[in-house]
N, CA, C and O atoms as CSV, one atom per row, in Angstrom:
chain,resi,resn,atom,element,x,y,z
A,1,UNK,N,N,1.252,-6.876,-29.919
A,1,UNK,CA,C,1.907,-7.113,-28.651
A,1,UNK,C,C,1.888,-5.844,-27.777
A,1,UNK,O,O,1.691,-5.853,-26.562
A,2,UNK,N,N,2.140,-4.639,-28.607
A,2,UNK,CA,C,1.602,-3.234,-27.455
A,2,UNK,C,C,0.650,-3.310,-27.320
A,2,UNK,O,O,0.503,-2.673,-26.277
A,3,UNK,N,N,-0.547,-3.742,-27.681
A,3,UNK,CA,C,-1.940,-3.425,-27.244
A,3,UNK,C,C,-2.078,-4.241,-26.139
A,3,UNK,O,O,-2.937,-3.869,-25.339
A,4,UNK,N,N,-1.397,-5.376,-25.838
A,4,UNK,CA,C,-1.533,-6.548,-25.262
A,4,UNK,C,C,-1.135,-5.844,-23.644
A,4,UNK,O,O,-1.884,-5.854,-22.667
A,5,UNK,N,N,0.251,-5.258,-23.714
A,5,UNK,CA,C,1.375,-4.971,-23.113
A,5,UNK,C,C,-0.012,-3.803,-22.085
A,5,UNK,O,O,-0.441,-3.918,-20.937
A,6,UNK,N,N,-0.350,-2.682,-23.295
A,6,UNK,CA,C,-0.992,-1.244,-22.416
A,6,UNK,C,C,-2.221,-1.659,-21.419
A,6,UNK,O,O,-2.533,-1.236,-20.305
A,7,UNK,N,N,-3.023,-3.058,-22.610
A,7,UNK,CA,C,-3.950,-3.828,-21.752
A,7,UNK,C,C,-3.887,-3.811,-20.406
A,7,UNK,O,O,-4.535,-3.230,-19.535
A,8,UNK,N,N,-2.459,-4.994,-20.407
A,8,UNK,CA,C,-2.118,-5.278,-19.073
A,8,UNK,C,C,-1.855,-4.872,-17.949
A,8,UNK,O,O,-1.924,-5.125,-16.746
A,9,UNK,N,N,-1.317,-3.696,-19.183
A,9,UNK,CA,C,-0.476,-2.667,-17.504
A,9,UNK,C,C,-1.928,-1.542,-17.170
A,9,UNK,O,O,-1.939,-1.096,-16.023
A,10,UNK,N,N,-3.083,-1.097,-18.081
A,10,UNK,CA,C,-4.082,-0.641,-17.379
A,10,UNK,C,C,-5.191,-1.095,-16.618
A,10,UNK,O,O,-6.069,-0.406,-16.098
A,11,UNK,N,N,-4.955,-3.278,-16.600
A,11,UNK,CA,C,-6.099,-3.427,-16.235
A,11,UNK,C,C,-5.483,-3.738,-14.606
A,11,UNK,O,O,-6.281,-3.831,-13.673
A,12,UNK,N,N,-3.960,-3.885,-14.386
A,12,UNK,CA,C,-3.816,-3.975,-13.136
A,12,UNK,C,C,-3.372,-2.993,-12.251
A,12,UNK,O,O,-2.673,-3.143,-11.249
A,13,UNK,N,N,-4.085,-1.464,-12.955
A,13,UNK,CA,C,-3.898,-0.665,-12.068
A,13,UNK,C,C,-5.648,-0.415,-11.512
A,13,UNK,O,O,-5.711,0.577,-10.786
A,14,UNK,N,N,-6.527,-0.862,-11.643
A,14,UNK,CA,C,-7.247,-0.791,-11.631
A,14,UNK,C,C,-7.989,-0.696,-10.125
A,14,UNK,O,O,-8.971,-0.027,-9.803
A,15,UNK,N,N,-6.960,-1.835,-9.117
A,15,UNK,CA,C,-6.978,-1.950,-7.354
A,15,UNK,C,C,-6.857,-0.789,-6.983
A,15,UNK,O,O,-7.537,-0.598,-5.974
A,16,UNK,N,N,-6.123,0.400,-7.429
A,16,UNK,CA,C,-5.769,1.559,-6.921
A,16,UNK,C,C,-6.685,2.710,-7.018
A,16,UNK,O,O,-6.526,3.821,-6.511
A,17,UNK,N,N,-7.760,2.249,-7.807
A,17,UNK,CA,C,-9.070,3.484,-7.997
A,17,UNK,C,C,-9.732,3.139,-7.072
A,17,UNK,O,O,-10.615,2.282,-7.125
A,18,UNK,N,N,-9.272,3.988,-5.743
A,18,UNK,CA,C,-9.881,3.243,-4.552
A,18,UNK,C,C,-10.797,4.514,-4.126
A,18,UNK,O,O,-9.948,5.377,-4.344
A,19,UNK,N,N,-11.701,5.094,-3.763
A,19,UNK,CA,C,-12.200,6.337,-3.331
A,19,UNK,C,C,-11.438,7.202,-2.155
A,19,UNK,O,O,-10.642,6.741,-1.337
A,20,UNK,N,N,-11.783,8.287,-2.246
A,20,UNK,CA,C,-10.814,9.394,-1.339
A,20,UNK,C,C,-11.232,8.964,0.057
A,20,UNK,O,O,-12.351,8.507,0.288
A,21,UNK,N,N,-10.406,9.108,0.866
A,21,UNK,CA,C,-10.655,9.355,2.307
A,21,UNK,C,C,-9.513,8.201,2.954
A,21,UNK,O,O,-9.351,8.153,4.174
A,22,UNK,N,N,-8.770,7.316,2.057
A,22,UNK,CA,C,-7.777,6.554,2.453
A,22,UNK,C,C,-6.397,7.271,2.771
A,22,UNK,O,O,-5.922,8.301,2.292
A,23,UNK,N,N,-5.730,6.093,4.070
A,23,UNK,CA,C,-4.500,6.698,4.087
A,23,UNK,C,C,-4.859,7.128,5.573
A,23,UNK,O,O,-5.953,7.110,6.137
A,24,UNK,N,N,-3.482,7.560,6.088
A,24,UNK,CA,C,-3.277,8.047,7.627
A,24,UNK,C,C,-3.990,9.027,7.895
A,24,UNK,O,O,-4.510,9.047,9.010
A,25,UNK,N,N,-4.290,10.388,6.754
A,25,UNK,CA,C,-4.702,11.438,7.317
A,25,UNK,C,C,-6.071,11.229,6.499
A,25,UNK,O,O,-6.244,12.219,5.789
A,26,UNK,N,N,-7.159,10.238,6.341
A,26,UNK,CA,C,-8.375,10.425,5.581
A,26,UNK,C,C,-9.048,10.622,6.572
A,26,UNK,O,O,-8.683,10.827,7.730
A,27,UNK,N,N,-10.635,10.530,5.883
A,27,UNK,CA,C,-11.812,10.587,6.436
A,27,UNK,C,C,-12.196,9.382,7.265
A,27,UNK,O,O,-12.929,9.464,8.251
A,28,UNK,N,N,-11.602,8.133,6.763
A,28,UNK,CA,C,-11.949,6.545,7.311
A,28,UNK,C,C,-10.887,6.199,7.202
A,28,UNK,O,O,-9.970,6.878,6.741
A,29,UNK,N,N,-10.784,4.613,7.776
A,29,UNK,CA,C,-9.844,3.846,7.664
A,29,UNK,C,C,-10.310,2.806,7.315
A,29,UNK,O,O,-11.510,3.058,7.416
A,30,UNK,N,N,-10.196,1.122,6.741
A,30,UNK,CA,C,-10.192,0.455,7.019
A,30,UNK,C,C,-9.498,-0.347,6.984
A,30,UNK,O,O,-8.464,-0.229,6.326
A,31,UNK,N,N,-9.887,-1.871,7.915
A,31,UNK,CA,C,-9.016,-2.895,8.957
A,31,UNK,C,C,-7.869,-2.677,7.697
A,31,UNK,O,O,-6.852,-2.130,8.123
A,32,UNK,N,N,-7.829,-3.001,6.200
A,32,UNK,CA,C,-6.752,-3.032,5.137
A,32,UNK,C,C,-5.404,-1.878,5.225
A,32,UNK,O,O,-4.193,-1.915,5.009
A,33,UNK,N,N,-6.370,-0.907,5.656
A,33,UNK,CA,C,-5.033,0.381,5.863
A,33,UNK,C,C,-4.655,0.245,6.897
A,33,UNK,O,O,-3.439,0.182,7.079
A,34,UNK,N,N,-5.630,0.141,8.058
A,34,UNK,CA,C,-4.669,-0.134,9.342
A,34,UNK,C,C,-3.663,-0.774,9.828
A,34,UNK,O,O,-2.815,-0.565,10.695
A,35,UNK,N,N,-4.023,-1.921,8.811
A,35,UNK,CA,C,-2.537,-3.570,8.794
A,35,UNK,C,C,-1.860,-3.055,8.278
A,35,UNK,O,O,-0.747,-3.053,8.803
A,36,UNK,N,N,-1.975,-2.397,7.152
A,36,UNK,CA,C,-0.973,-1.631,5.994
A,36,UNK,C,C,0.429,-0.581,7.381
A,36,UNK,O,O,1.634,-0.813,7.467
A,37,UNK,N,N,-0.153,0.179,7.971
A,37,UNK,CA,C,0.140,1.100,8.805
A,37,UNK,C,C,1.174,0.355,9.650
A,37,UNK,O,O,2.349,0.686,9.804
A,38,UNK,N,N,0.506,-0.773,10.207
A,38,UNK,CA,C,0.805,-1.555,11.227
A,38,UNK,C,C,2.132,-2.009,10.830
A,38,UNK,O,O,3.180,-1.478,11.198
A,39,UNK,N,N,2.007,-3.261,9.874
A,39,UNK,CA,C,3.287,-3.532,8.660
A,39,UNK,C,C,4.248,-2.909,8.481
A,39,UNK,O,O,5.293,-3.557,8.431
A,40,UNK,N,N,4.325,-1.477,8.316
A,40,UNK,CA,C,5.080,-0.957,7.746
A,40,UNK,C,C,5.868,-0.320,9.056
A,40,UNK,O,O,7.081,-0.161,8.924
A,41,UNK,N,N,5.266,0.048,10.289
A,41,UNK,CA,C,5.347,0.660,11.503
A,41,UNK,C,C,6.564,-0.967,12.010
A,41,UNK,O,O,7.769,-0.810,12.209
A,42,UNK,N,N,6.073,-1.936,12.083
A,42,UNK,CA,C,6.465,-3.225,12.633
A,42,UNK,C,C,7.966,-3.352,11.470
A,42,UNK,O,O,9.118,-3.397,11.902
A,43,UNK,N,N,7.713,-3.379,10.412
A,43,UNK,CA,C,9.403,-3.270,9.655
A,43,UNK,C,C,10.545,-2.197,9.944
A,43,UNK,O,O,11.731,-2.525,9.918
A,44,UNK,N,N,10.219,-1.186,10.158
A,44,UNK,CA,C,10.972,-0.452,10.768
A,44,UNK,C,C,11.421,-0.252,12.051
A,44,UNK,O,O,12.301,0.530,12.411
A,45,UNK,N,N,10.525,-1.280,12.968
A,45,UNK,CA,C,11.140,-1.030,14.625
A,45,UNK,C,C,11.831,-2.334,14.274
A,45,UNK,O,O,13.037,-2.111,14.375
A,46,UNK,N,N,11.620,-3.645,13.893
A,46,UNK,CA,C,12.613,-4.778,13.241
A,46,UNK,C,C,14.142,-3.732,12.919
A,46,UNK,O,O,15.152,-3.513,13.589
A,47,UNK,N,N,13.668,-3.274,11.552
A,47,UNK,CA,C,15.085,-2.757,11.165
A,47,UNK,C,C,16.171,-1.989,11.944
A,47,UNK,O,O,17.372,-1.872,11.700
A,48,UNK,N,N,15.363,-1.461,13.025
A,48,UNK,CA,C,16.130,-0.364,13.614
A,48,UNK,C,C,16.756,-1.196,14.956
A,48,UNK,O,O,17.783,-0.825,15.524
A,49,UNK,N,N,15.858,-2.548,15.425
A,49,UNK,CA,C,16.187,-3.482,16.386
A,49,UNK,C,C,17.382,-4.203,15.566
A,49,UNK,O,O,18.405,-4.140,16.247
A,50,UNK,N,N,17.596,-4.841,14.383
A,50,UNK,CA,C,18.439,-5.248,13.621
A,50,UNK,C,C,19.580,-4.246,13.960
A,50,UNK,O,O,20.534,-4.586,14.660
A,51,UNK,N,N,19.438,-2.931,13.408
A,51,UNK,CA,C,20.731,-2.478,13.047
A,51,UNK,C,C,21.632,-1.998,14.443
A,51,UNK,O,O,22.617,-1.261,14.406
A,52,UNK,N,N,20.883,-2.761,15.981
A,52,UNK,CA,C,21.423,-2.179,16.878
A,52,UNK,C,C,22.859,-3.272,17.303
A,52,UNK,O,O,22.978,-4.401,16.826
A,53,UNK,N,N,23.905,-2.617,18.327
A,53,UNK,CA,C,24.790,-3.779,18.950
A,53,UNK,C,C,24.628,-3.649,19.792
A,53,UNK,O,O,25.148,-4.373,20.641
C-alpha cells in the first residue's frame, strides 16, 4: 500500500516538470499562464470589491 501511495503521489506531480522560462518574470508566456495571471488578478479585485461598504 506505500508503494501504491509514493506511486501516486510521484506520478501526479509530474504536470509540474514544466521547462524554465514560466511565470510572470520568464522568458515566455503562454495563453495557460496568462489566464492563470488573469484569474488570480480577477479574484482579488472581486475580493477587495466584496469586502467594500
Amino acid at each position: 500500500m506505500k508503494r501504491l501511495t509514493a506511486l501516486t503521489a510521484a506520478l501526479t506531480t509530474l504536470p509540474a516538470l514544466a521547462h524554465d522560462g514560466h511565470g510572470l518574470f520568464g522568458s515566455h508566456w503562454h495563453a495557460t499562464d496568462a489566464l492563470g495571471f488573469v484569474g488570480v488578478a480577477a479574484l482579488i479585485g472581486f475580493a477587495l470589491w466584496m469586502s467594500r461598504k
